[in-house]
Residue, then its C-alpha position, 0 to 999 in steps of 0.5 A: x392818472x391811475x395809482x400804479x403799486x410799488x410792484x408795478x413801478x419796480x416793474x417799469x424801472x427794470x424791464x430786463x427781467x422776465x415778465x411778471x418776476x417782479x410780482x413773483x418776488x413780492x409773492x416769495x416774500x410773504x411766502x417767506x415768512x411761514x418759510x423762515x419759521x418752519x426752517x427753524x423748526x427743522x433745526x431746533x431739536x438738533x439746538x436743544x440736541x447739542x444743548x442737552x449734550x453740553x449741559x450733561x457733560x458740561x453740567x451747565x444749568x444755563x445750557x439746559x434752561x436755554x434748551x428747555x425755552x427753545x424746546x417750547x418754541x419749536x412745540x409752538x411751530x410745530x403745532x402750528x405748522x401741523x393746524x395750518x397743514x391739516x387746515x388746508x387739507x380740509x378746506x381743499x385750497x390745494x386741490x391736492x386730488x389732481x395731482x399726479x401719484x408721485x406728488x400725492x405720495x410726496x404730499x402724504x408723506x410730509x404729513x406723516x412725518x409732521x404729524x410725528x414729528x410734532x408728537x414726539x416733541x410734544x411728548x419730550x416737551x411734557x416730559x422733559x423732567x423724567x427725561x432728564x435722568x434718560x439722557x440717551x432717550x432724550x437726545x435720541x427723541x430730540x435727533x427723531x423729531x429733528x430727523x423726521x421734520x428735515x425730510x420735509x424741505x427735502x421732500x419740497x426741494x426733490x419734487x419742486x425741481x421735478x415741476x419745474x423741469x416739467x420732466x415727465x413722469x413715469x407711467x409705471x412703477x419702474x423704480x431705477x427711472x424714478x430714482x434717475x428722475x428725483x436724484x439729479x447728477x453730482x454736478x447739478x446745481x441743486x446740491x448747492x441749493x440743497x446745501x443753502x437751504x440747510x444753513x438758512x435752516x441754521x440761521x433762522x433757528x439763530x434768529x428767531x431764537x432771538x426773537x423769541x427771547x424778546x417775546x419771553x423775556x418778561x414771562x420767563x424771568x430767569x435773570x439778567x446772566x441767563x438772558x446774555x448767555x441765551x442770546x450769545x449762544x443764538x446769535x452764535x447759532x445765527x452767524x454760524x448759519x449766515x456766514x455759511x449761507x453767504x459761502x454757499x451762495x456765493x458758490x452757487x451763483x458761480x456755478x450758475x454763471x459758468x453753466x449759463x444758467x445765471x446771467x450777471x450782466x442783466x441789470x435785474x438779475x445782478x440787482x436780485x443777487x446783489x440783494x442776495x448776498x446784502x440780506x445775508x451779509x448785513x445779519x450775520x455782522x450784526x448775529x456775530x456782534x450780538x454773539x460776542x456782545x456782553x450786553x446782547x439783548x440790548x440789540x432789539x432793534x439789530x435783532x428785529x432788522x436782521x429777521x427781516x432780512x433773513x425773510x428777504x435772503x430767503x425769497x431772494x434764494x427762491x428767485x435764483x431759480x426763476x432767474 
């Protein structure tokens, strides 16, 4: 008998879902994860933002510290996301040559803005004593790259709803047909979407911020009261975002079922939306403990997990749409 994958099996066990879902799912996982990491790149410089603006009317050194580490590791995604971006370009995995014009503007406009994106942050990053004594500067540079860095998922979410409608595009630059195509009605679900996928934004910003003070913790050696701030501050941040992720999923899917876009008493389809809500609902218990912890880095182990199932929520929100 031949060795069948776990995704084969699962396939076997709910056979009401549409073909080829389950394969799709295990693919929107591993896609996932780049995906978590660059939504917390989105929402770090408005982090460090808020952080910057508390510690100079607050004067609080703990708040400027934890910004300046986080600072460095949204530089870090940056550059990252920026290689791996330019990597693909050259080695032309994504035939990006063929697509139509509307794809390839949208295509060279998200490299514009990650390309500046990434520069401005790396300037605040270099400069980040100078820029102490220009406050304003400082946080307008830091809402800049944050700004220039969101347009990207918006841009992915205009254009993948477009692909998957299979609308046809216009022929001719005719500017109020184009603005109808990209901007769907008030009452369409995607602005449900739009807004889960921004607090997601928010709550892998939280979590990986916990994970990376996992990782510097022994580097950075800042001391035991600078470590239990840093984390109850990001857990805070990552509940934050989880409990309203959780809120807007909850909407989203009711809005689904009434339109009849979303069909609960298919057994497959309840089990990817019970999924749904457990990987947010488990993190943000344990993000809210950790936020309220007066030993938070205790919680690796909570920390780790609760990542995990963030990356699982996240593929679990892409399979809503091919529900």
């Amino acid at each position: 008998m031949e060795s069948m994958s776990v995704l084969e099996r699962l396939s076997e066990l709910l056979p009401a879902l549409p073909p080829g879902l389950i394969e799709a799912w295990g693919q929107l996982v591993l896609f996932a994860v780049p995906v978590c990491l660059y939504l917390a790149a989105v929402v770090l410089p408005f982090v460090v933002l808020y952080g910057l603006i508390r510690a100079h009317f607050g004067r609080r050194s703990l708040l400027e510290r934890c910004s300046r580490q986080q600072a460095r590791f949204a530089n870090f995604l940056n550059w990252l996301f920026l290689v791996c971006f330019v990597g693909l370009g050259l080695s032309k995995v994504v035939p990006y040559e063929t697509f139509p014009p509307l794809y390839q503007a949208g295509l060279y406009l998200s490299a514009g803005l990650l390309l500046g994106g990434t520069i401005i942050w790396t300037v605040v990053v270099a400069a980040w004593k100078p820029l102490r004594g220009w406050p304003v500067l400082h946080g307008f540079l830091a809402f800049l790259t944050g700004s220039s860095l969101a347009c990207l998922p918006i841009i992915g979410l205009i254009l993948g709803r477009v692909a998957l409608q299979g609308t046809e595009l216009p022929q001719e630059n005719d500017l109020q047909t184009l603005i109808g195509l990209l901007l769907p009605s008030a009452s369409d679900p995607f602005w449900l979407y739009f807004g889960l996928i921004h607090f997601l934004e928010v709550a892998s910003a939280g979590a990986l911020g916990l994970f990376w003070l996992l990782v510097r913790r022994k580097i950075d050696d800042f001391g035991r009261d600078y470590y239990v701030f840093a984390a109850n501050w990001c857990g805070e941040w990552a509940a934050w975002g989880g409990w309203f992720s959780l809120i807007m999923a909850g909407v989203l899917c009711f809005m689904l079922q009434t339109q009849d876009l979303l069909t609960l008493e298919n057994q497959g389809a309840l089990l990817f939306v019970a999924a749904l809500f457990a990987a947010l609902l488990i993190p943000s218990v344990i993000w809210t403990v950790i936020a309220r912890s007066a030993t938070p880095m205790r919680h690796k182990i909570g920390m780790i997990f609760s990542l995990l199932l963030l990356v699982v929520a996240i593929a679990n929100s892409g399979v809503l749409v091919l529900l």
